[in-house]
N, C-alpha and C positions, 0 to 999 in steps of 0.2 A: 443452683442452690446458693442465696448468696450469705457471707460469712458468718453472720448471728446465728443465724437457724439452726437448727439442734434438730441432727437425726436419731430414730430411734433405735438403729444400729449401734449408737453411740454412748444409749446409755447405758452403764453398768448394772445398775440394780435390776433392769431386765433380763439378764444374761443369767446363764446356770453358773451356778456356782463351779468352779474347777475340781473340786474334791470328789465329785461325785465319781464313782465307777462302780456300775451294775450291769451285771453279765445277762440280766434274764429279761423279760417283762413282767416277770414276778416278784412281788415283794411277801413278805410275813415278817409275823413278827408275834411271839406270845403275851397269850393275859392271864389274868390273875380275877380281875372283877367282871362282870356280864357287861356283854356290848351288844348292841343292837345292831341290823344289818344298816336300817337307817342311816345313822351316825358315821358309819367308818363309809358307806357309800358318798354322802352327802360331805364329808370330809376328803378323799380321795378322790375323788372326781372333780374336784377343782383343778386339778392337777394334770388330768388326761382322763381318754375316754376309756371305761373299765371295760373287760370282757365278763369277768366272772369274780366274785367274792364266795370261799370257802371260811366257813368257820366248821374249825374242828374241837375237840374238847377244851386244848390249852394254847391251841395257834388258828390266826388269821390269815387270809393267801387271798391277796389281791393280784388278779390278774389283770395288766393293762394291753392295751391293742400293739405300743409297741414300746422296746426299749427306752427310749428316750422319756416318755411317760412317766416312765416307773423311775427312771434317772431323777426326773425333776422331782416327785414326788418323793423320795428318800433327800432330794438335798434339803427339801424344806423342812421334813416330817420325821426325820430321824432323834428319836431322844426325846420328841415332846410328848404331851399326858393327853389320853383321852379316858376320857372315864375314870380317871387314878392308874389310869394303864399306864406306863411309860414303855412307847413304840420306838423297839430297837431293830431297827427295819435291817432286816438282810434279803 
């Protein structure tokens, strides 16, 4: 490799964030407003590959294939708004 070249090992904004720590491959998080399975599918799955999405009356339970998944997807997706929801991903 010679010394200009930039690996992508190298660059930070790829990398998970440090903060994250999730024990499961499940995340939830409740709502308040109607969400579509669409939506939180088509959202979450950019993130990793989902096993199963449970909507229950006033909580969501996104199941991903593994750990690390659901890792990534809580470091980016914790706190932000979907639908006027604000996903306090645990």
């Amino acid at each position: 490799m010679e010394s200009g070249e930039k690996r992508l090992e190298d660059d930070k904004n790829l990398r998970m964030k440090d903060s994250t720590d999730v024990r499961s491959s499940v995340l939830w998080f409740s709502y308040r407003y109607n969400l579509e399975p669409h939506m939180i599918y088509n959202l979450f799955s950019n993130f990793g590959n989902i096993s199963c999405i449970t909507i229950k009356k006033d909580h969501v339970y996104i199941k991903f294939r593994t750990k690390e998944f659901a890792a990534i997807a809580s470091t980016y997706l914790n706190n932000m708004v979907l639908s006027k929801n604000v996903m306090s991903l645990r």
